[in-house]
N, C-alpha and C positions, 0 to 999 in steps of 0.2 A: 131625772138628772139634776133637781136639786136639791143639793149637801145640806142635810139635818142635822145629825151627830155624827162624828168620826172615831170612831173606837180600832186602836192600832192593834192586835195581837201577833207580837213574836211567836206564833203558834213553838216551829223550829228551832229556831237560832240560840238556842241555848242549852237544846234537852239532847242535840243531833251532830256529831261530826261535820266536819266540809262535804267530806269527801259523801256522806251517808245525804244529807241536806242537798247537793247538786246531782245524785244520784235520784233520789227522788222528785227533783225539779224535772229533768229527763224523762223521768216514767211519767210524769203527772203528763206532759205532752205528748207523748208515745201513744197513752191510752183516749188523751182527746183525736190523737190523729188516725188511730184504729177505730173511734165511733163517728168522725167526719167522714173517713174511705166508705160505712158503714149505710150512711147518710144515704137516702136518693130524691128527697126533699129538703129543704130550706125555707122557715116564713121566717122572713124579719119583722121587729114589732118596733113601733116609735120609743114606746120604753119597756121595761119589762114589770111593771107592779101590778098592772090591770090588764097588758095586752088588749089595748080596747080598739089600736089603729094597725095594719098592715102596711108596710110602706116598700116592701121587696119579697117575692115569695120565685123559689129557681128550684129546677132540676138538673139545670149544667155540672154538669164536671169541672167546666173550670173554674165556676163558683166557689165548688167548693177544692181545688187544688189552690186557686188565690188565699183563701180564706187560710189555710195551713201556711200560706208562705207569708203569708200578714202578724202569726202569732210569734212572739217572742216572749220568754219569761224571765224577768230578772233573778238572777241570783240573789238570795236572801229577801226574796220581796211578798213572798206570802207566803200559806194564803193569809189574810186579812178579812174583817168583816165591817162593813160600812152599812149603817142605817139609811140606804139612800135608797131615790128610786135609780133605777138605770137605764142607762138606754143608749142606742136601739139595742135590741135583744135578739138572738139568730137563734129559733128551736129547730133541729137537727131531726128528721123525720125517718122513720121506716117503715114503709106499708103503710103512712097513715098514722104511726103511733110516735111519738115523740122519746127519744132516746138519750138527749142528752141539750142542755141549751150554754152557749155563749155568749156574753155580755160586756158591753163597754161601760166604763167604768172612768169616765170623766177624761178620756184618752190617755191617761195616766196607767191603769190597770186594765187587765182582762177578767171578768171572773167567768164561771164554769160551774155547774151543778153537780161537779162528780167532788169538784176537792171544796166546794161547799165556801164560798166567798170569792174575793178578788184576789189577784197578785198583779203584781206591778208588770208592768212590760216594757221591755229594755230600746225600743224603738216605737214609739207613738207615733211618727210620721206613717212610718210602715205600717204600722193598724190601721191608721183614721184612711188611708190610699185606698185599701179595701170597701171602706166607706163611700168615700168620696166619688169612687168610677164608678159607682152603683147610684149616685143621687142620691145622697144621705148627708149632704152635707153639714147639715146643723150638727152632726157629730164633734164634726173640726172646730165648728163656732164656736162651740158652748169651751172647748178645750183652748181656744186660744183668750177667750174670754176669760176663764181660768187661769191661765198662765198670764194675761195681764194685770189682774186682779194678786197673784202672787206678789210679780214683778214689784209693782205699786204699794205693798205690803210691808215687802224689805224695803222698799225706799226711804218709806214711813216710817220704819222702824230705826234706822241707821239716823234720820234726821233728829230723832226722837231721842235715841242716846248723844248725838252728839250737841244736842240741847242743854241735857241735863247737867246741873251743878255735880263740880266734878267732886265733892268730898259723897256723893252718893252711891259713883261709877264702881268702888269695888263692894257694896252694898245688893247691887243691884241685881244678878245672879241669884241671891238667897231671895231677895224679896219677892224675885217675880216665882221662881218657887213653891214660894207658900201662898199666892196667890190662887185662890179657887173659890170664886165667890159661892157662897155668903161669906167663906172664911178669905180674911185679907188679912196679908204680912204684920209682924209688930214693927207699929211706928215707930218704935220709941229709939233704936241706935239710928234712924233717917232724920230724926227728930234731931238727934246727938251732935248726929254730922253737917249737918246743915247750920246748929249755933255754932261750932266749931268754925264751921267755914266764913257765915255769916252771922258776926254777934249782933249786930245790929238788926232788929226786926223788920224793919220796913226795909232793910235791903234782903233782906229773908224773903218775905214774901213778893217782892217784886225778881226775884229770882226764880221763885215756884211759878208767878206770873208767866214770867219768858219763857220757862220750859213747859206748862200748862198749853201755850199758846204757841207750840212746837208739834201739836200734834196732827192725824192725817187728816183731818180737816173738819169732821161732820160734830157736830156737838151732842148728839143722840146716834147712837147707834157706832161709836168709835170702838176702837182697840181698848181689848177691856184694861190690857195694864194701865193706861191712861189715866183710869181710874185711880191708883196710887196718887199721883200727885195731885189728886182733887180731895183727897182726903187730908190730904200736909195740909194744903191753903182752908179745908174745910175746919181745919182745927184752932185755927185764927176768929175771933168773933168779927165781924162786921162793919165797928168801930176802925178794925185793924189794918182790916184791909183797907176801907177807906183813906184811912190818914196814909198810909203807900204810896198812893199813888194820886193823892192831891196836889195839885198845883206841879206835878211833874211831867216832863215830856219824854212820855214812854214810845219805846220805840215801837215796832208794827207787833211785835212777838207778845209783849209786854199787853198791848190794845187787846188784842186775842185773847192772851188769856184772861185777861179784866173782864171783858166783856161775858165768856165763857163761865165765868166762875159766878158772875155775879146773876147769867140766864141758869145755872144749874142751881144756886141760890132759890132764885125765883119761882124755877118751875118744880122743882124738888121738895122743896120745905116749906115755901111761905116764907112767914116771920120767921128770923133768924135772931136769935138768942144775941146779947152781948155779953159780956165775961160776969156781967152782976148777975146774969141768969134773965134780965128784964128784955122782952120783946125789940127789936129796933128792925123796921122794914124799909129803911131808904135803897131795897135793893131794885125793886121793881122799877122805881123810878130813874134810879142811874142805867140798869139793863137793858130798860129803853132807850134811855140817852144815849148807850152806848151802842147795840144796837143799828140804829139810825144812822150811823155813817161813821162814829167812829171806832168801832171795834172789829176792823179785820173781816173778815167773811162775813161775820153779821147772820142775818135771820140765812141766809143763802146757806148757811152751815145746818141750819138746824132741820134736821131729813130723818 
């Protein structure tokens, strides 16, 4: 049940009419609920990659009539293929022989070994229910965990634009974009619009600071686009940064990203370059100053 890579395939939705696409959504259920009536065994497995635990094994009927009334598939929603593991996993028995297996899919989707991946399911409560009056309930956990983690996501992201220096905001679309690391956006119309905005540099950079120091919180391990604005401030030498934010009283956003910039400094690079090309390392020792109490989150960020 946990998410490695997530690779989306529109298998349908482009090559396939509505009417032919929700026709086949139909039959894709038809033929799952012709090999559940088919069924006259059931083991549930904790997940489905190794099958190594049993956590529900039935021969009820109404196991498996709940189980039909628990499935939904969304319109346009697969099938899909996700590099995960999943879990719990339902193989569908007859005689002893295994005929067909279903699987939860982070309570978001259903997948199935007949249509070979997941698809989305248009009622999660109503899946994880089937779970849950069985004693399964880490299935729900892990999904609302999920959806909190979402939630917290967008928060983070909305705070995040609405940080940003605004001569950036219709920039922003193309850059995140072409973002895919190793390859990252061209700086250089961010670059443009930022002298535009702010000619003066040390309020350039203390602007990159505040929006640096706007993001969801962790200093390792963050939202990659975050990474964009570490590369504006990282194109400043040292020197530059420094004199920014000397002798001024930056505010909490400002402290963050000081701090922030000057621990990815640190623990990234070593010595940092100054614009003559000559080594200058007074980062280590302000990153600790900062750090220490005054830069916002502080080591508590770094995770």
């Amino acid at each position: 049940m946990f998410r490695t890579v997530f690779v989306l395939f529109g298998v349908l939705a482009f090559t396939i009419p509505l009417a032919a696409r929700e026709k086949t959504r139909q039959e894709q259920m038809s033929a799952l609920f012709t090999l559940i009536d088919k069924a006259d065994q059931m083991v549930v497995y904790s997940e489905g990659f190794k099958r190594e635990s049993v956590v529900y094994r039935s021969s009820k009927r109404k196991d498996f009539e709940d189980l039909k009334g628990a499935i939904t598939l969304k319109p346009k929603g697969g099938p899909f293929v996700c590099a995960c593991v999943d879990g719990p996993e339902i193989a569908l028995l007859k005689n002893n022989k295994e005929i067909a297996a279903v699987w939860n899919h982070e309570g978001t989707a259903i997948g199935r070994s007949i249509w070979e991946g997941d698809w989305q399911n248009s009622d999660p409560d109503r899946w994880l229910r089937w779970f849950d009056s069985r004693g399964m309930n880490y299935a729900r956990q892990f999904f609302e965990e999920m959806r909190s983690e979402s939630r917290k996501a967008e928060d983070d992201e909305r705070r995040w634009l609405k940080a940003m220096p605004g001569s950036l905001k219709p920039l922003w679309s193309k850059a995140l974009a072409e973002y895919n690391p190793p390859k990252f956006p061209d700086l250089k119309p961010l670059d443009a619009a930022l002298k535009r905005e702010y000619p003066d540099t040390q309020n350039r950079i203390r602007a990159l600071l505040s929006w640096f120091g706007s993001g969801a919180g962790p200093w390792s391990g963050f939202p990659g686009y975050e990474e964009i604005a570490e590369r504006l401030l990282r194109e400043h030498p040292t020197t530059e940064l420094i004199a920014a934010i000397e002798n001024r009283n930056l505010n909490g956003e400002e402290l963050e990203g000081t701090a922030r910039i000057f621990w990815q400094l640190d623990v990234r690079s070593g010595p940092y370059p100054d614009s003559s090309g000559a080594e200058a390392d007074p980062t280590r020792s302000l990153s600790k100053e900062l750090r220490s109490g005054q830069g916002g989150a502080g080591e508590e960020s770094i995770r």
